[in-house]
Each structure stands twice: as C-alpha cells, then as structure tokens.
N, C-alpha and C positions, 0 to 999 in steps of 0.2 A: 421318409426321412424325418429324424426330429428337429426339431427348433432350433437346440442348443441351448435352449433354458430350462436351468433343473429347479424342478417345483420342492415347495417345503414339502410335499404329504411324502416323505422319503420311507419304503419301506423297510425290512433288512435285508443288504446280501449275505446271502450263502457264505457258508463257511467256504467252500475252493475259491471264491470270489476273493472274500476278505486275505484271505494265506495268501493269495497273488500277489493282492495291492503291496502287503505289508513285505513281500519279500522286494516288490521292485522299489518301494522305498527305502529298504535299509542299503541297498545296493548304490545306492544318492545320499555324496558328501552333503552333509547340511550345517550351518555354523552353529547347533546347540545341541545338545543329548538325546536324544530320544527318551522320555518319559512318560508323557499322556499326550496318545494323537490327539485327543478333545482340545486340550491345554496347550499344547507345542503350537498345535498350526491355528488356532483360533485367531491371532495377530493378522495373518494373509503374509507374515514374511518367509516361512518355511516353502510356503505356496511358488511365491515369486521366486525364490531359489531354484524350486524343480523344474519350472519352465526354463531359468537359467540356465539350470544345468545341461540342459538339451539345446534349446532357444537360444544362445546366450546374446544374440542382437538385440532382441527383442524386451530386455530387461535391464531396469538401470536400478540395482538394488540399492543404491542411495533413495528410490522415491520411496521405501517402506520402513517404517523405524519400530523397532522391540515395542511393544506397547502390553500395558495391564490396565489399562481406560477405554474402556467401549467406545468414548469419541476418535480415539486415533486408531484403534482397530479396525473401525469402519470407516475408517480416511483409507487405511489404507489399501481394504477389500474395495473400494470405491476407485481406486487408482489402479488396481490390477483389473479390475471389472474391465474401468474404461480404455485404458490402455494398453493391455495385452489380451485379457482372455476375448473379448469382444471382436477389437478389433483385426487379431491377427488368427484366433483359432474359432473363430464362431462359437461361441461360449460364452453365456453370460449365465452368473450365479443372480438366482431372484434375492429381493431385497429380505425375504424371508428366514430363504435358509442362510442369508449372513448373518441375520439375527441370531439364527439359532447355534451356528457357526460359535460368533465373538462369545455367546455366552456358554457356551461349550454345553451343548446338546448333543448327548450322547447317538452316535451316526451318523450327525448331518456332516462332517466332514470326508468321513468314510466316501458318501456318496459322490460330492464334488472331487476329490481325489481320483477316482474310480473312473470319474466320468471324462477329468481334465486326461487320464491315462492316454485313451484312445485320441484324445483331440492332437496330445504332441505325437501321437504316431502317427497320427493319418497328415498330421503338417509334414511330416520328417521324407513322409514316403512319396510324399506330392512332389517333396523339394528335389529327392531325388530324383522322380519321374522326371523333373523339366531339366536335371544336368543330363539325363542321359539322352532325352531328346537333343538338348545344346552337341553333346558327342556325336548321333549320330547325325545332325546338320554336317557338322565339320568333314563326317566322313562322306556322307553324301556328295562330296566334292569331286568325289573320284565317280561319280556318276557319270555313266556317258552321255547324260542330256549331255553333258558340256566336257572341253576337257579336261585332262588333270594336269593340275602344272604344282610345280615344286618350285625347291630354292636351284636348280640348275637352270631354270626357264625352259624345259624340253614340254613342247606341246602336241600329247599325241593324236590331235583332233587333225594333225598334217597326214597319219598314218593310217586313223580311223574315219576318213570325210563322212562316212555315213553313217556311223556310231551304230549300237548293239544293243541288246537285250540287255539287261543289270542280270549279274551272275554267270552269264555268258563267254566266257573269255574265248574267242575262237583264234586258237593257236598259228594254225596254219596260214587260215584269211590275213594273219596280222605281219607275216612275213611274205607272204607271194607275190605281192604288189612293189617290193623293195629294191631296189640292188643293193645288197651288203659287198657288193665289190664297192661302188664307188664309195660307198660311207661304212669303213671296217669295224667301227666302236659300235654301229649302230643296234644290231646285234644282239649285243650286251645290255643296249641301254632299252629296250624294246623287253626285252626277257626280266630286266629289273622294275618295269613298269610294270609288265603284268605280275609278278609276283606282289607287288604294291596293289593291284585292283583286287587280287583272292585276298589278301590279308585286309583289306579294308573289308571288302564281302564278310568274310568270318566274323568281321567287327564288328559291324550291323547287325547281326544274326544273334551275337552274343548278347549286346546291347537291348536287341529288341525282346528276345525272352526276359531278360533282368526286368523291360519295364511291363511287360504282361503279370509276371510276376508282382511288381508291387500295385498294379489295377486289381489283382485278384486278391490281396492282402487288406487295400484298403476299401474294398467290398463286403469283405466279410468281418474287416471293422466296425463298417458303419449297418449289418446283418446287428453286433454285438451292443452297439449303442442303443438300437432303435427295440431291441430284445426287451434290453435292461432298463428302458424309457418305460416300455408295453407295462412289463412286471413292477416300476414304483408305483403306475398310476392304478392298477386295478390290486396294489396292497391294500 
C-alpha cells in the first residue's frame, strides 16, 4: 500500500493516463476557464473545488482565495493539505511538489491530480459500502434470529417459536400449526409476511453483490495507485 505522500521526483504519465485525467476534469464545473493546468490549479483553489465537487462536506471554499503570490498560494495548499486531503482522504502532497506546484512546474500538478483521482473514488466507494451495510442492518430485521414486526405490531415469533434458517421460508410448517378457523384474517396476514421475508431476502442478496462489487473496485484502485507510486519512483 502507499503512503499517500507524493514525492517531487514525479515522472511522466503516459499519454492514456494523461487523456483520462483531462477528460475527467473537463467534465468538473470549475469557477474560471480552463487555460494552463500549470497556471489554473497552481493557487490549490481549482484543487478544492474538485474535491467539492464530489466531497462537498468536506470543503468550505471560503478557506482558499485566487492568489498570484506564492505566500497565499501556499496558504492555501497548506489548508487543503491539512484539512482535507490529510485528514479525510489520506493524502498529503510533500512540501516539494507544492513548490513546484505554485511555481508552476510543468507535471507536478498532472501527478497530484492523478493521484487525488483515485483518493475521491476509493472515499466515495467506501461511503457507499457503509450505506449499503446501513440497508442491509435495516433489512436484517426480518431475520429470524428475532421477529419481524412492522407498523401493524403483528409478531410472527408467536407463529414461528422456533425460528428457521435465513432464506428458508417453509410454507407449509408455517400454517399447520394454526387454526385459520378461529383467526380468518390470519391467513392473509401470514402470506403478507412471508412475501415480506422473500423480498427482504432478494434485498440483501442485491445489496450484498453491489458491496462485493465496490470491495473489488476499490482493490483494484488502490492495484492502480500503488502501480503508479512503483513507476514515479523508479523514473
């Protein structure tokens, strides 16, 4: 795994590398023109925007101001350092390549852009990962460790005392124990429960592939990172 600190000795990416970056950035409202990546993002405000744009808790674009003085340029790559890229995507830019950065060294931004790419993915993919886990807690309710109750208050731990396998719905077992003479709704209301425990089942199932999926995404992320780490230092 790398560090998260990208060193000055930056070498070049690759032309498919570079056509990447620069498509996923044009694709990112930003408040001024595009003209010279050197020059546009050398400030660190364009920088803060993109994490915005994805991020947007995490950025308060009052704390970076337009600058063409190397002291508030590195105010305010000093402020995204410490208060976003650091803290919230493990990323910190060395004091080097911000040098080389504000003074606009043809590259060094390429690389920290490049690199910030993967960082707001692998944050974005994470965040999803823990709402889908959040979803399926929720649905895990209808587990028969316990029972499942709703806004009617019908408890069917009264109809299943000895609860069941998860995915298991056994149909039969779940009426033969009953009299639907004496309780004629009940029935109905037994049949709307289980079709309630398969649709929660499907849910989980759905759920749990989507987050396989983004483990395998954010793997072969952090494959892409630790590549393009391998390939700056032995440039």
């Amino acid at each position: 795994m790398s560090t998260g600190v990208v060193s000055p000795t930056d070498g070049d990416l690759d032309e498919d590398s570079l056509q990447e970056l620069f498509t996923w950035i044009d694709e990112i409202p930003l408040s001024r023109p595009k003209k010279s990546i050197t020059r546009d993002f050398s400030d660190g405000v364009l920088v803060a925007e993109i994490v915005k744009n994805f991020l947007p808790k995490l950025v308060d674009i009052h704390n970076y101001s337009p600058a063409n003085s190397l002291t508030q340029k590195l105010t305010n790559w000093s402020t995204l350092n410490r208060k976003v890229l650091t803290k919230h995507l493990n990323y910190t830019v060395s004091d080097n390549t911000i040098n080389n950065i504000v003074n606009c060294k043809a590259g060094a931004i390429e690389h920290v852009l490049f690199v910030l790419r993967g960082k707001i993915e692998k944050h974005i993919a994470r965040r999803e990962a823990q709402e889908l886990r959040k979803q399926q807690k929720v649905y895990d309710d209808f587990s028969p460790e316990g029972p499942v109750k709703d806004h009617t208050g019908f408890n069917t731990e009264e109809y299943y005392p000895n609860g069941r396998q998860f995915g298991k719905v056994a149909r039969a077992q779940s009426y033969q124990d009953v009299s639907v003479d004496d309780q004629p709704n009940l029935r109905l209301i037994l049949e709307e429960k289980e079709q309630a425990l398969l649709a929660s089942q499907e849910t989980i199932q759905i759920l749990q592939a989507k987050m396989r999926r983004l483990e395998h995404l954010l793997h072969l992320k952090d494959l892409r990172i630790d590549d393009l780490a391998k390939r700056l230092q032995s440039a």
